[in-house]
C-alpha positions as a Markdown table, in Angstrom:
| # | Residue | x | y | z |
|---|---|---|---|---|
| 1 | Unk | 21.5 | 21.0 | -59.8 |
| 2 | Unk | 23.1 | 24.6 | -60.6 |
| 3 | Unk | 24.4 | 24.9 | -56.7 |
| 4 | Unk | 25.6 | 21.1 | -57.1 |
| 5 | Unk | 27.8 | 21.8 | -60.4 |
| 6 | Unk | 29.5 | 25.1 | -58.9 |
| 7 | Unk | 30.9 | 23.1 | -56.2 |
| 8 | Unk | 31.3 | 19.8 | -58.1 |
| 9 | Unk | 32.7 | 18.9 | -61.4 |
| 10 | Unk | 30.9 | 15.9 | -63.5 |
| 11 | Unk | 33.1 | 12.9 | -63.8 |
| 12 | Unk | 31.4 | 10.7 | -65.8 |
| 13 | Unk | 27.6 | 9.9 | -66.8 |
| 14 | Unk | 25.9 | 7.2 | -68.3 |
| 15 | Unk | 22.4 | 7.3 | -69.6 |
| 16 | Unk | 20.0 | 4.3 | -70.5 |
| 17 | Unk | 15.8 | 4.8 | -71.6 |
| 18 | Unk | 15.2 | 4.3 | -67.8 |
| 19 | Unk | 17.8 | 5.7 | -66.1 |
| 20 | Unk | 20.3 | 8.6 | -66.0 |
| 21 | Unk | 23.6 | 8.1 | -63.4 |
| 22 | Unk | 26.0 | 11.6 | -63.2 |
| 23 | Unk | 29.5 | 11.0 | -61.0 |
| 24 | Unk | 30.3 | 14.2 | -59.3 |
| 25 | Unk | 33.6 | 14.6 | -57.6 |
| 26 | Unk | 33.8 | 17.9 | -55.0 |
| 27 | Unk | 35.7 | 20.3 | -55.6 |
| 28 | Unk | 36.7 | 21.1 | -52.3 |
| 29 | Unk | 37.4 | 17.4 | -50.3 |
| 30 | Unk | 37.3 | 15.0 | -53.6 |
| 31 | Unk | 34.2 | 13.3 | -52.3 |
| 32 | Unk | 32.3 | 11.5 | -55.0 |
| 33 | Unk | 28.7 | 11.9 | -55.3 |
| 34 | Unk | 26.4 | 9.7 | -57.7 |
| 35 | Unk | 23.2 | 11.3 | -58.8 |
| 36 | Unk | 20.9 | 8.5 | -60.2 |
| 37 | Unk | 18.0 | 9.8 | -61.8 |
| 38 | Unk | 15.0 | 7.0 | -62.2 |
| 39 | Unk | 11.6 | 7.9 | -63.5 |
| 40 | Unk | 9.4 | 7.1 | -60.3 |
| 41 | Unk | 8.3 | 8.6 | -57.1 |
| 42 | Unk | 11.5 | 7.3 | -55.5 |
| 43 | Unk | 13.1 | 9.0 | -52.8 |
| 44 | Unk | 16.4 | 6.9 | -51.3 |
| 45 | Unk | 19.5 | 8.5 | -49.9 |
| 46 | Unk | 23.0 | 6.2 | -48.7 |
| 47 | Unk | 26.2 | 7.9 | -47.4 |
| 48 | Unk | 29.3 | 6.5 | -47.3 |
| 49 | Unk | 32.4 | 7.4 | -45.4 |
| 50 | Unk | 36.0 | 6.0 | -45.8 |
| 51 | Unk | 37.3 | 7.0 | -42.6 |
| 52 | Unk | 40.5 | 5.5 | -40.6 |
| 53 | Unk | 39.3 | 4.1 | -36.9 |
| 54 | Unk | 41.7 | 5.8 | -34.1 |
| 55 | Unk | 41.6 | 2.1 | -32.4 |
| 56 | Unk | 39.7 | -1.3 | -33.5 |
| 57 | Unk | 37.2 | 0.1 | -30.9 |
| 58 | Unk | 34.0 | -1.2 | -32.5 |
| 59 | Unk | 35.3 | -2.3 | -35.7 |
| 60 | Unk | 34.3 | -6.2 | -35.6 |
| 61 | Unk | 30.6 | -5.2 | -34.4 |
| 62 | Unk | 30.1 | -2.7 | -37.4 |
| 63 | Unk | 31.8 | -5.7 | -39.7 |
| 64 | Unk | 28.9 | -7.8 | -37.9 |
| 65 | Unk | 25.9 | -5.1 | -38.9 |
| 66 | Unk | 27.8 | -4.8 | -42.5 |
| 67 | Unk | 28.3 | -8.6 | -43.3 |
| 68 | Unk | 25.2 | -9.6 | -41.5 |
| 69 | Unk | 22.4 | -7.6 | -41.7 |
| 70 | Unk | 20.0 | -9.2 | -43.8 |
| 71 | Unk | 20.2 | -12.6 | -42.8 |
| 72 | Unk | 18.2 | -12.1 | -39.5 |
């Protein structure tokens, strides 16, 4: 986590018996990172991306995948 705290600040963190959560913010773009630290062999990773669509090209289908994706 030393490489991770030169280029991000800590934000916030919140700490429980079970779990640990650190919010990171980069220093360089303002991107948010949440480091969630759970006690188990446990290895998940999910990226987000706010990004602005040049056209509504393929907007409604990912909305569709979003919205829908567990129900089939």
């Amino acid at each position: 986590m030393a490489r991770l705290q030169s280029n991000f600040d800590l934000i916030s963190s919140y700490c429980q018996p079970t779990f640990n959560i650190e919010k990171y913010q980069s220093k360089q773009t303002g991107m948010k990172l949440y480091h969630i630290n759970v006690p188990l062999p446990l290895i998940k990773l999910e990226i987000c991306v706010q990004t602005k669509p040049y056209d509504d090209t393929g907007c409604a289908h990912t909305l569709g995948k979003i919205c829908f994706r567990n129900i089939i």
